[in-house]
C-alpha positions as CSV (number, residue, x, y, z in Angstrom):
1,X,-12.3,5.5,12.9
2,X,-15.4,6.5,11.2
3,X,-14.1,6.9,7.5
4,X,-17.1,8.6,6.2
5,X,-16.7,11.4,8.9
6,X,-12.9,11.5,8.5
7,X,-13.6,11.9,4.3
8,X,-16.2,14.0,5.3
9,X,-13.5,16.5,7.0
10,X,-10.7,16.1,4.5
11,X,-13.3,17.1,1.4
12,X,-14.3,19.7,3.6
13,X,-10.4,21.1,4.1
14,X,-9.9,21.0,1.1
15,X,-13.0,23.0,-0.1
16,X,-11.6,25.6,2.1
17,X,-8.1,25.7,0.4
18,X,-6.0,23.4,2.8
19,X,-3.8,20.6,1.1
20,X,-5.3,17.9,2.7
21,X,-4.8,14.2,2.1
22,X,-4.0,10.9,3.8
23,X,-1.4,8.6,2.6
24,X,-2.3,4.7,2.8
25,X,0.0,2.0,4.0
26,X,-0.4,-0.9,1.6
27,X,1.5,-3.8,3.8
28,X,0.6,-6.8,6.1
29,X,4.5,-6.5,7.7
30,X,4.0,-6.4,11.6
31,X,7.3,-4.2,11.4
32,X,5.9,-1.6,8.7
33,X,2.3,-1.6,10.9
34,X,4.4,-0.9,13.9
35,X,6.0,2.1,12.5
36,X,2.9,3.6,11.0
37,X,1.5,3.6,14.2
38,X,4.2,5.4,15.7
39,X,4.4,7.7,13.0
40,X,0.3,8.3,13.4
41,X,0.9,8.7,17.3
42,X,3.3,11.7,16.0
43,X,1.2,13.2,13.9
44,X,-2.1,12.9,15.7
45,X,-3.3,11.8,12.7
46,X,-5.8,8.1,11.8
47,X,-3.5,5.6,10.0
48,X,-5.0,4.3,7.1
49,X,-4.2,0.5,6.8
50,X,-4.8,-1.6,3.6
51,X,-4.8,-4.6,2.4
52,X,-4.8,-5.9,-1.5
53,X,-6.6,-8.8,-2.6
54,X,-3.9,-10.8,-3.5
55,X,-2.2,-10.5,-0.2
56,X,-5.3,-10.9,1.8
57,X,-8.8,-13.0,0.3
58,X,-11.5,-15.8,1.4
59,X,-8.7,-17.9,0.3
60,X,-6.2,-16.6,2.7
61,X,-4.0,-14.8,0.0
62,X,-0.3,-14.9,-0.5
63,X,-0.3,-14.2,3.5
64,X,-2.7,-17.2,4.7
65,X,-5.2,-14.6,6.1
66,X,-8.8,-13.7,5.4
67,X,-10.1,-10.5,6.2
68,X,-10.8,-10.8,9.4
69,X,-7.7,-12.8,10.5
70,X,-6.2,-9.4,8.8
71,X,-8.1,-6.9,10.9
72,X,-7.6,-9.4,14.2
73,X,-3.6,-9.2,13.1
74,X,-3.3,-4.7,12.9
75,X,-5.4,-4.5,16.0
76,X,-3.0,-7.2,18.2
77,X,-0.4,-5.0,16.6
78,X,-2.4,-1.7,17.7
79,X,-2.6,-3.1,21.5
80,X,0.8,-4.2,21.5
81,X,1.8,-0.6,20.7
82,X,-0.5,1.0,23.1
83,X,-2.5,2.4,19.8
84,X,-5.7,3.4,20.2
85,X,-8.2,1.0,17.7
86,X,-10.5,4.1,17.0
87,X,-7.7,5.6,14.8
88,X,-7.6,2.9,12.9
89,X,-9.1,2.8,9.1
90,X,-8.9,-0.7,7.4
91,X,-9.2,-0.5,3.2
92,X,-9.4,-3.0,0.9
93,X,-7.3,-2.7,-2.2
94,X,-8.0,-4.0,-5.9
95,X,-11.1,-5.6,-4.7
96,X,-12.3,-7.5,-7.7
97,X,-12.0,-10.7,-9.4
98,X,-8.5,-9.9,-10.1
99,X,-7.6,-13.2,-8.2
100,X,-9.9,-15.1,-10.7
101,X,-9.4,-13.7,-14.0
102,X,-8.9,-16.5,-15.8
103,X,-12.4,-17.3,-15.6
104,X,-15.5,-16.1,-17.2
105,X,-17.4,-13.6,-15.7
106,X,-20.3,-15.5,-14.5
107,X,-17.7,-17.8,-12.5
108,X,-15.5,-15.1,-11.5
109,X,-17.2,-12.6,-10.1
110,X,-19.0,-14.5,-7.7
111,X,-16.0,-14.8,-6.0
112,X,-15.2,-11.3,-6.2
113,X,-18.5,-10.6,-4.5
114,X,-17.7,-13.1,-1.6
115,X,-14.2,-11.6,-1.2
116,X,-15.8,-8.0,-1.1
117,X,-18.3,-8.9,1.7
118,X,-15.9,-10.6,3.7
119,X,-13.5,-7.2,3.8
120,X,-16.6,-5.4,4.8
121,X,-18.0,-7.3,7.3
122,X,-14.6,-7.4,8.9
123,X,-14.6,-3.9,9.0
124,X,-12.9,-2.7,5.9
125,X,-14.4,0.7,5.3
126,X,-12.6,1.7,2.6
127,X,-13.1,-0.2,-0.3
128,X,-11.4,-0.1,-3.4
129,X,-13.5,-1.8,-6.4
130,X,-11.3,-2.8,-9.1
131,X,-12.6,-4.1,-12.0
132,X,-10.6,-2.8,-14.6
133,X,-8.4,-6.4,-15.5
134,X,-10.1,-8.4,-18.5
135,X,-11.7,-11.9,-17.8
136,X,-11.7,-15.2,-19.8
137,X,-14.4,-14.6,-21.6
138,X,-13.6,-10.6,-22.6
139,X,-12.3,-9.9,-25.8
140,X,-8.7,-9.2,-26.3
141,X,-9.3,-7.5,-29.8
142,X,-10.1,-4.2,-28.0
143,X,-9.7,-2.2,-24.4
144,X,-12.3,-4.0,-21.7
145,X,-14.9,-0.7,-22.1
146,X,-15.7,1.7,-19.3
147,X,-19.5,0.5,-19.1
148,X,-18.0,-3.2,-18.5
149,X,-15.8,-1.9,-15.8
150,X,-18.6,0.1,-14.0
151,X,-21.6,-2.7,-14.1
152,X,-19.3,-5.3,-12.8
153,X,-18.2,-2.7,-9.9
154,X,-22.1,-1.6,-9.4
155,X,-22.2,-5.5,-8.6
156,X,-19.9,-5.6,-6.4
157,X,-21.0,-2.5,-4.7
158,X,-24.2,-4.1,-4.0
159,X,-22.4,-6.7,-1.9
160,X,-20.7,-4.6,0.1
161,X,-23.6,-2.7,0.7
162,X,-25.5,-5.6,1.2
163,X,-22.5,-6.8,3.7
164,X,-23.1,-3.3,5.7
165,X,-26.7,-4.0,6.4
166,X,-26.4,-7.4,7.7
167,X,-23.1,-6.7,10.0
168,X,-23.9,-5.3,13.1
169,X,-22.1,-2.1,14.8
170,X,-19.8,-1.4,11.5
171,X,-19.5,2.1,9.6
172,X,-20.8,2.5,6.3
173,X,-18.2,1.7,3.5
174,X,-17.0,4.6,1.6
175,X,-15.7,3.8,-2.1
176,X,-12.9,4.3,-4.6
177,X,-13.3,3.7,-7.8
178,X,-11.9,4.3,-11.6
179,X,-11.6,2.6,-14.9
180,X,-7.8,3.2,-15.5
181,X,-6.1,1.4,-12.8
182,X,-2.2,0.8,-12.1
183,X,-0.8,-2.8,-12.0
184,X,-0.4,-3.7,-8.0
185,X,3.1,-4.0,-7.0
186,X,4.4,-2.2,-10.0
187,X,4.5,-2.9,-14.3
188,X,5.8,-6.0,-15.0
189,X,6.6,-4.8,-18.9
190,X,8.9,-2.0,-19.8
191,X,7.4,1.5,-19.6
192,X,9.6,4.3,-21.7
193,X,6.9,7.1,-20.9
194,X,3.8,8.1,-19.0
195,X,0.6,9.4,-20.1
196,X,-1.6,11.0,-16.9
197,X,-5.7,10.3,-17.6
198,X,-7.0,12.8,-20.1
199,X,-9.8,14.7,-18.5
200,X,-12.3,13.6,-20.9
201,X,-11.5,9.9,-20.2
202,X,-11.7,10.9,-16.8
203,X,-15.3,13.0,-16.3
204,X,-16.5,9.7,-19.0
205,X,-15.6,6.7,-16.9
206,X,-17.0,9.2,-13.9
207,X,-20.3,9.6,-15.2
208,X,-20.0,5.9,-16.3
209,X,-19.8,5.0,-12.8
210,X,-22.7,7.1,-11.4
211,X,-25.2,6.0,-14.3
212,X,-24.2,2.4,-13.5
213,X,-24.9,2.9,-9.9
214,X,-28.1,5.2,-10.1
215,X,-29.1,2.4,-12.5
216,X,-28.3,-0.4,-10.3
217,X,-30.5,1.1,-7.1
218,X,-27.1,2.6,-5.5
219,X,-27.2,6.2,-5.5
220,X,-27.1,6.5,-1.9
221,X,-23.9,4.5,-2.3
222,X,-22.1,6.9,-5.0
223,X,-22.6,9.3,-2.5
224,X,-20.1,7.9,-0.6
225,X,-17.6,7.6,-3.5
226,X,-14.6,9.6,-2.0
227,X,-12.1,9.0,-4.6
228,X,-11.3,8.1,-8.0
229,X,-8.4,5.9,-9.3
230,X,-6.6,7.8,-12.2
231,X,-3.2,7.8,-13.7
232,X,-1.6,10.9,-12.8
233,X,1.7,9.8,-14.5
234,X,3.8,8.0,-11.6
235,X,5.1,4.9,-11.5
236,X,8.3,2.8,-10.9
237,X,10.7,-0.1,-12.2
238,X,12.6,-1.8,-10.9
239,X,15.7,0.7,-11.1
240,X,13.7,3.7,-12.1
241,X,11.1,6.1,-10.7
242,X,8.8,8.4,-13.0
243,X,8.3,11.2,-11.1
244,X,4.8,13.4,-11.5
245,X,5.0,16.1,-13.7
246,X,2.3,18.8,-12.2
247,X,2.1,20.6,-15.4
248,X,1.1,17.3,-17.6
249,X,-1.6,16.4,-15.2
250,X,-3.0,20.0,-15.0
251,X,-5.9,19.4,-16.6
252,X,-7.0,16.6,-14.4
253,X,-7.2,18.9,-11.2
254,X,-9.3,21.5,-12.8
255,X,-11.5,18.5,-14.2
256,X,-12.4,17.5,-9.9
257,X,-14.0,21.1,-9.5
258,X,-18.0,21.3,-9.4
259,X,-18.3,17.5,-9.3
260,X,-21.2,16.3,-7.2
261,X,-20.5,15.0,-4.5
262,X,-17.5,16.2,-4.4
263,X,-13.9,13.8,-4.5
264,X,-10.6,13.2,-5.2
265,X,-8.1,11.6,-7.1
266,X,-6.3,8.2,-5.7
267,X,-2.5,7.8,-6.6
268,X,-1.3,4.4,-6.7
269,X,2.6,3.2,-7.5
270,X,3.3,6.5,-5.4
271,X,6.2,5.2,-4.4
272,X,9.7,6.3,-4.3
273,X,8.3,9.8,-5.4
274,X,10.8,13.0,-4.0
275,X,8.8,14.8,-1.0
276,X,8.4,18.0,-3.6
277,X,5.9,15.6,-5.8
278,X,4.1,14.3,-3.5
279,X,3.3,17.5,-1.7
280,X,2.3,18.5,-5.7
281,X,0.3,15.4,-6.2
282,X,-1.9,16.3,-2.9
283,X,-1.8,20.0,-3.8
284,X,-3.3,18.8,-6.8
285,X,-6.0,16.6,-5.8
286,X,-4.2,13.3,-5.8
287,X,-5.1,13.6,-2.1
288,X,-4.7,10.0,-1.8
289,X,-1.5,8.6,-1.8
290,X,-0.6,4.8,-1.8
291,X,2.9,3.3,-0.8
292,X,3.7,0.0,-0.4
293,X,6.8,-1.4,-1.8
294,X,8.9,1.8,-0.7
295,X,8.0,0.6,2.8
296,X,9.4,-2.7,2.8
297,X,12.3,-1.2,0.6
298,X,13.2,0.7,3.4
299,X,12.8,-2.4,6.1
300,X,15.0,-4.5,3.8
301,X,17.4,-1.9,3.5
302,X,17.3,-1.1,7.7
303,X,18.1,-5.3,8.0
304,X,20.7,-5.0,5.5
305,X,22.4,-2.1,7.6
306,X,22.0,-3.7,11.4
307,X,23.2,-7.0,9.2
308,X,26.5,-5.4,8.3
309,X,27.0,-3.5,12.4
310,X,25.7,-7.6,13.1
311,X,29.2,-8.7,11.1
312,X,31.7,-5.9,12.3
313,X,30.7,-7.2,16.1
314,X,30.9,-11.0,15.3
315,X,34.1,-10.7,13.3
316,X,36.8,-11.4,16.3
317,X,34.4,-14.3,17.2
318,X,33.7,-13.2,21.0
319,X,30.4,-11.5,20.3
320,X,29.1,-14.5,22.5
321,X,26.3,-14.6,19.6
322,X,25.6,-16.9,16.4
323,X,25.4,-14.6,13.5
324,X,21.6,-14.6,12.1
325,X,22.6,-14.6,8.3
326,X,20.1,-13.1,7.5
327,X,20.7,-12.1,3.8
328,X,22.0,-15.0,2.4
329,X,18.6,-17.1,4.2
330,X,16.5,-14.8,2.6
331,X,18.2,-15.2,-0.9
332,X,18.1,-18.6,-0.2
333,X,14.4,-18.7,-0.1
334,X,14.0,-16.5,-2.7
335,X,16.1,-18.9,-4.9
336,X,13.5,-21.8,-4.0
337,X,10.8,-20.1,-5.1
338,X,10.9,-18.2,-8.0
339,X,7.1,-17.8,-7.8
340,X,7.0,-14.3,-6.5
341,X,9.3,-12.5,-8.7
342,X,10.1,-14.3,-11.9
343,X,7.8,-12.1,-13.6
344,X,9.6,-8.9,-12.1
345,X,13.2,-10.0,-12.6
346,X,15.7,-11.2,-15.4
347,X,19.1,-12.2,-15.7
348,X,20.9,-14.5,-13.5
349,X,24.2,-14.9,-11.2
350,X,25.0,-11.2,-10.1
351,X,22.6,-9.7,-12.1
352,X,19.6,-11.3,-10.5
353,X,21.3,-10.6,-6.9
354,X,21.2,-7.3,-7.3
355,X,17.7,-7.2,-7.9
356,X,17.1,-9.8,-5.4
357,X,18.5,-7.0,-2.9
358,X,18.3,-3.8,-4.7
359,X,15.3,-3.3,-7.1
360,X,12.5,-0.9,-6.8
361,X,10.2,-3.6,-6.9
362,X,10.9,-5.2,-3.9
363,X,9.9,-8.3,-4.6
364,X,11.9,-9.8,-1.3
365,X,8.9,-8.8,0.8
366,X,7.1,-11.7,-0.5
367,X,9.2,-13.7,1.4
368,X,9.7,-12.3,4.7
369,X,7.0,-14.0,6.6
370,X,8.6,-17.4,5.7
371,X,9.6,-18.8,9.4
372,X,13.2,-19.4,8.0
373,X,13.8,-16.0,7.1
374,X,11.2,-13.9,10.1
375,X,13.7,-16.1,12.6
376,X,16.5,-15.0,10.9
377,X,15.4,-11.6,11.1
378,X,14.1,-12.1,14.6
379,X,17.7,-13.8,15.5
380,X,19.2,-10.5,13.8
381,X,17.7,-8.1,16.4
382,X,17.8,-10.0,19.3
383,X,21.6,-10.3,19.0
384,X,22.0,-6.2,18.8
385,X,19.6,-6.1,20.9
386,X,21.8,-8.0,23.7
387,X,25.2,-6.6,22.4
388,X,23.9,-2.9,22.4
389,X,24.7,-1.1,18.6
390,X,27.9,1.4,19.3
391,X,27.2,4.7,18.0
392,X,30.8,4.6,15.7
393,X,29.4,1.8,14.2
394,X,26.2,3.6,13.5
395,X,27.5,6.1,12.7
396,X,28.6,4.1,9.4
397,X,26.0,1.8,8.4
398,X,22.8,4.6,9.5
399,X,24.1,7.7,9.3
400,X,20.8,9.6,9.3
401,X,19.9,7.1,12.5
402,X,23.2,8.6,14.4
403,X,22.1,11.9,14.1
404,X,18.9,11.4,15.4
405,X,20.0,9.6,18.5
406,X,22.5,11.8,18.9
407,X,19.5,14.7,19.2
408,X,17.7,12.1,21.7
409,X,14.9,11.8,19.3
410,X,15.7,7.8,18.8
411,X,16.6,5.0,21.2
412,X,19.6,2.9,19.9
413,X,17.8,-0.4,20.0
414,X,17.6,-2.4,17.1
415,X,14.2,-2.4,16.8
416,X,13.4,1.0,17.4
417,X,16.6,1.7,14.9
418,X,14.2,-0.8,12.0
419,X,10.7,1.3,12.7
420,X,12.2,4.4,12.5
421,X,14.0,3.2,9.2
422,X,10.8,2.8,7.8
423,X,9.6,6.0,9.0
424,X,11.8,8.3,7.1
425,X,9.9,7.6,3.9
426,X,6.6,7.9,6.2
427,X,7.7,11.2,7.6
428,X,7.9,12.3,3.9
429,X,4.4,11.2,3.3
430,X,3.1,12.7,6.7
431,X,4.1,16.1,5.3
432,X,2.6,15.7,2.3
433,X,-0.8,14.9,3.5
434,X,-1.2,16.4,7.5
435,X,-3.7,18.9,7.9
């Protein structure tokens, strides 16, 4: 999909009062992908796709691809699901040299540059420019200033600019940036309280922005600048959730009226947020909402569920299937490799299980593409699939899933039981943001 036409429509609904936002799913899960697209084939709405730096680089990320092995992976997915590619937008997320930050700027953002043009000419058209982490050679002694953060993302603009031009048959990239930016995948210190972006540091780091651009030949560019990255006051631990308060962040929606052109805010860490915030944040001009984690929260909790129906049907041991285990594999794996979530979790024994299964962070999703535990998984759904999932057994484990096969809305296969797992938090997000 064209996203400067489809930005182009929502800044124009909302100019005429209407609430109107998309909400962007931040996963590379073929599972989570699946069910966005069914939920978008619902609503009639694009689905906005990203991926984050560290998950996706010219380095293959965390998940092995580049760029364009990404975009090649959501539109197999799209065909598979008979979803049309034209609804389709691909972001980038954190796009900056937040992989390379512990080198000096003249080494590191090169490679941010690089990074940035691959996402673009693989047909990322939204692109989020983070530059907001420090780098070796930045001071500690005080905050990394707002005219830092907007020359090194005027760089990096440039190259995806640049990228544009020199890539055949792609759509012009439209922009989010901002100077106070979220941690991806969640805090990894302990938060007590919240602070949302003061409107003065806001309409500065704005008009930071623009003077860097203007001054770095891009004003055509800033003119496709749809959004701005602030901190409306939401965010999540791993066992809490800071919920947005509409009256603190008042200020900040008044502060988006008159601006030329014309934009709105970005939420990040939206996750976990009750359906009456979000509907608030989007009310309010956070018209962008990001959820990631909550997503494979929900898909971790869906394999726990068809897990335990898995055990009550193996437990007389004529089933006529090998159990999948797949829990204690992915503990397992998550035990060999502390890599991906020693920074997020403490403890050990029990306490560290919990997390392992339970926290907010969902730091298991790290881990699911690991061929031990995808076969498990795999193993996991073929077996219900085979043995059929009896609806007093769902009944149990998915209660909310019962009802809605029950109302012929749902099939009972355990696949189509996962998606639409994942889809209730979707479905709250569709609301939010449909227009």
């Amino acid at each position: 999909m064209n996203s400067v036409d489809f930005f182009k429509k929502m800044l124009q609904a909302r100019a005429e009062g209407k609430a109107a936002g998309i909400y962007s799913v931040c996963s590379a899960n073929s599972y989570v992908l699946q069910a966005a697209m069914e939920q978008s084939m619902e609503d009639g709405a694009p689905v906005l796709i990203e991926a984050t730096a560290n998950q996706v680089n010219q380095l293959g990320g965390y998940t092995g691809m580049t760029p364009a092995d990404f975009s090649s992976f959501v539109y197999r997915i799209a065909k598979d699901c008979g979803f049309p590619k034209e609804r389709i937008i691909l972001g980038g997320d954190h796009l900056g040299p937040i992989i390379w930050k512990d080198k000096p700027e003249q080494e590191a953002m090169p490679f941010a540059e690089k990074m940035v043009s691959d996402f673009v000419s693989a047909g990322f058209s939204k692109i989020h420019l983070d530059t907001s982490m420090r780098l070796a050679d930045d001071s500690t002694d005080v905050a990394l200033s707002a005219e830092t953060i907007a020359r090194r993302g005027a760089v990096l603009c440039a190259a995806a600019e640049k990228a544009w031009r020199d890539t055949p048959g792609i759509q012009p990239p439209v922009y989010i940036i901002g100077s106070e930016v979220p941690t991806p995948g969640g805090p990894q210190e302990e938060i007590e309280t919240l602070t949302p972006t003061s409107t003065e540091d806001f309409l500065r780091s704005y008009q930071t922005f623009k003077d860097s651009f203007e001054a770095a030949d891009l004003s055509l560019a800033f003119s496709r600048v749809v959004a701005f990255v602030v901190q409306p006051g939401v965010e999540f631990t791993g066992s809490e959730v800071f919920e947005y308060n509409r009256a603190a962040a008042a200020n900040l929606s008044i502060a988006l009226r008159g601006l030329d052109p014309p934009l709105v805010f970005e939420g990040h860490s939206t996750d976990y947020q009750n359906p009456y915030s979000l509907k608030s944040m989007v009310e309010d001009g956070i018209a962008i909402l990001k959820v990631g984690p909550a997503l494979t929260f929900a898909l971790r909790e869906g394999l726990m569920a068809l897990e335990f129906i898995e055990k009550e049907l193996a437990a007389g041991g004529t089933a006529g299937f090998t159990p999948s285990n797949f829990l204690s594999t992915l503990e397992e794996a998550m035990l060999s490799d502390s890599s991906n979530w020693k920074n997020h979790y403490k403890g050990e024994g029990n306490d560290l299980r919990l997390q392992f299964r339970y926290s907010f962070f969902d730091r298991a999703r790290y881990y699911l593409a690991l061929p031990e535990v995808s076969g498990a998984v795999e193993k996991l759904l073929d077996n219900l699939e085979k043995t059929g999932v009896p609806l007093t057994i769902l009944s149990q484990y998915m209660p909310q899933s019962f009802e809605r096969v029950r109302a012929g809305v749902l099939s009972s296969g355990a696949r189509d039981l996962l998606k639409d797992y994942i889809r209730r938090y979707m479905r709250v997000y569709s609301n939010a943001t449909c227009f």
